[in-house]
C-alpha positions as CSV (number, residue, x, y, z in Angstrom):
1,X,36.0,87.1,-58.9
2,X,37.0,83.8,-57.8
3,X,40.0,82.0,-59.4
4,X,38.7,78.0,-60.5
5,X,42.4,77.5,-61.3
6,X,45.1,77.2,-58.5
7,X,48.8,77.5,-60.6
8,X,50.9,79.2,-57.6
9,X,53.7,77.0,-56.6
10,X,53.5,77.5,-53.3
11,X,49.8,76.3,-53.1
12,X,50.5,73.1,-55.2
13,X,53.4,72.0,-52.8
14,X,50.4,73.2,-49.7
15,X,48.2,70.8,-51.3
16,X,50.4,67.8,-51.9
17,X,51.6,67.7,-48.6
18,X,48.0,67.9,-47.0
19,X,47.5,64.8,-49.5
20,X,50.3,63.5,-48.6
21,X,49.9,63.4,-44.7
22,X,46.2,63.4,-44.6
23,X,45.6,59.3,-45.4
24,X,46.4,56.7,-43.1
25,X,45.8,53.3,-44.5
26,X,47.5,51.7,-47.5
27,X,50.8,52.9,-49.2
28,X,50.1,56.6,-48.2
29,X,49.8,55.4,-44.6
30,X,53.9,55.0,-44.5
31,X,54.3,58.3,-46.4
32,X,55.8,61.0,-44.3
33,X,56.5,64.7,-45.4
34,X,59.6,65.7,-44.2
35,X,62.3,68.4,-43.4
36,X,59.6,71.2,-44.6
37,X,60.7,74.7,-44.6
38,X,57.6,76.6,-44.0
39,X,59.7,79.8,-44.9
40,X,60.7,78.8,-48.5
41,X,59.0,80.8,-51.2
42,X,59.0,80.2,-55.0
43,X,62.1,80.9,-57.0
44,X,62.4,80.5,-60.7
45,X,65.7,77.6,-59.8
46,X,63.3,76.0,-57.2
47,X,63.2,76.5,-54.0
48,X,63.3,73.2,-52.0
49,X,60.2,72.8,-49.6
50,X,60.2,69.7,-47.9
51,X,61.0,66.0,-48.8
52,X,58.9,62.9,-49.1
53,X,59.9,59.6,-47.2
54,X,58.1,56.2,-47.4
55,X,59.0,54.1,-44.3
56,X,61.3,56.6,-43.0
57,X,63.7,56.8,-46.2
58,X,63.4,59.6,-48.3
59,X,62.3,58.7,-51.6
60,X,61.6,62.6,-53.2
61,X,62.2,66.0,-53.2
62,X,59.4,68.6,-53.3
63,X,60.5,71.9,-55.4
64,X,58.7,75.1,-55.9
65,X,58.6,77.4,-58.5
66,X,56.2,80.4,-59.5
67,X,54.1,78.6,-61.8
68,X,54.6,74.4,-60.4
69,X,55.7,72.7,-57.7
70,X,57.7,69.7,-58.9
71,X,58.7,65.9,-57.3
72,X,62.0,64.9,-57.7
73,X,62.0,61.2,-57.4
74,X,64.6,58.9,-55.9
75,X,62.7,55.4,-56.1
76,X,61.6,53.7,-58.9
77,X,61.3,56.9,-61.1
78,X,60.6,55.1,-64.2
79,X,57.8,53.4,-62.6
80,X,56.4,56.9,-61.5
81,X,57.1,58.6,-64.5
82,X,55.0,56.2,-66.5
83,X,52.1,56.5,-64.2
84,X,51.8,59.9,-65.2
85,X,48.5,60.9,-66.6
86,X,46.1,64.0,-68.0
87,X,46.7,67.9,-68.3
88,X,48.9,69.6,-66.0
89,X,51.2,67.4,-65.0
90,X,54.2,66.0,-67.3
91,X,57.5,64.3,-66.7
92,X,60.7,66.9,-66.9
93,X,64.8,65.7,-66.8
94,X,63.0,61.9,-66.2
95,X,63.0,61.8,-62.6
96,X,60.7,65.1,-62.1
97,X,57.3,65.4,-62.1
98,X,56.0,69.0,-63.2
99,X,52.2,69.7,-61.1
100,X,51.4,73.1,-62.9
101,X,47.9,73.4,-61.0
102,X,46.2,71.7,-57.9
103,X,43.7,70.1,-60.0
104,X,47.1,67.5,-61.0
105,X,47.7,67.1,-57.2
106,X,46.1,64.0,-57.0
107,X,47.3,62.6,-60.0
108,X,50.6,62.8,-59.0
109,X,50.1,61.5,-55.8
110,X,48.7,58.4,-57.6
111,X,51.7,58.2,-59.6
112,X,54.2,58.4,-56.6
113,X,52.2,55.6,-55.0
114,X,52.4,53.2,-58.1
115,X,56.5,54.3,-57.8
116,X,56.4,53.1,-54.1
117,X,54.3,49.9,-54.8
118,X,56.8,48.8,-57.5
119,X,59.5,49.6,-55.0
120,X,58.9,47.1,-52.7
């Protein structure tokens, strides 16, 4: 049986960064992932797994847990927290973003970017 749902930490944090990394032109174009720790494994405190920079300052934090992966923002968090939008993905402590399945991914990649556009 196939699973239509991905909800593993791990996976979400996979799948952000490949979104992250894999577009080249616009605001995502200056977005780097950084210090990953390929090793790191889900932990019910968060385990960190890599960081987010936008023209070579880090801007975010990428966490993961069992369940989520979440973005701890740096820049303009109440611009990115407002952006957020539809199931799955919901603002925690006001600077975190909580992506509870991959389907959110790009959602809250489109909430970073209106975080970094506001931040310049």
């Amino acid at each position: 049986m196939v699973e239509d749902r991905v909800s593993d930490g791990k996976r979400i944090a996979q799948l952000l960064s490949s979104e992250l990394s894999g577009r080249d032109r616009g605001t995502l174009g200056d977005v780097t992932v950084v210090d990953a720790d390929p090793d790191a494994e889900p932990s019910p405190e968060g385990t960190v797994a890599y960081g987010i920079a936008y023209r070579d300052e880090r801007v975010a934090t990428v966490r993961i847990y069992p369940d989520a992966a979440t973005i701890s923002v740096d820049l303009a968090a109440e611009t990115v927290t407002a952006a957020v939008r539809g199931p799955d993905l919901r603002v925690v402590d006001e600077t975190d973003l909580r992506i509870e399945s991959g389907a959110a991914v790009k959602r809250a990649v489109d909430a970073l970017v209106a975080g970094l556009a506001d931040s310049e």
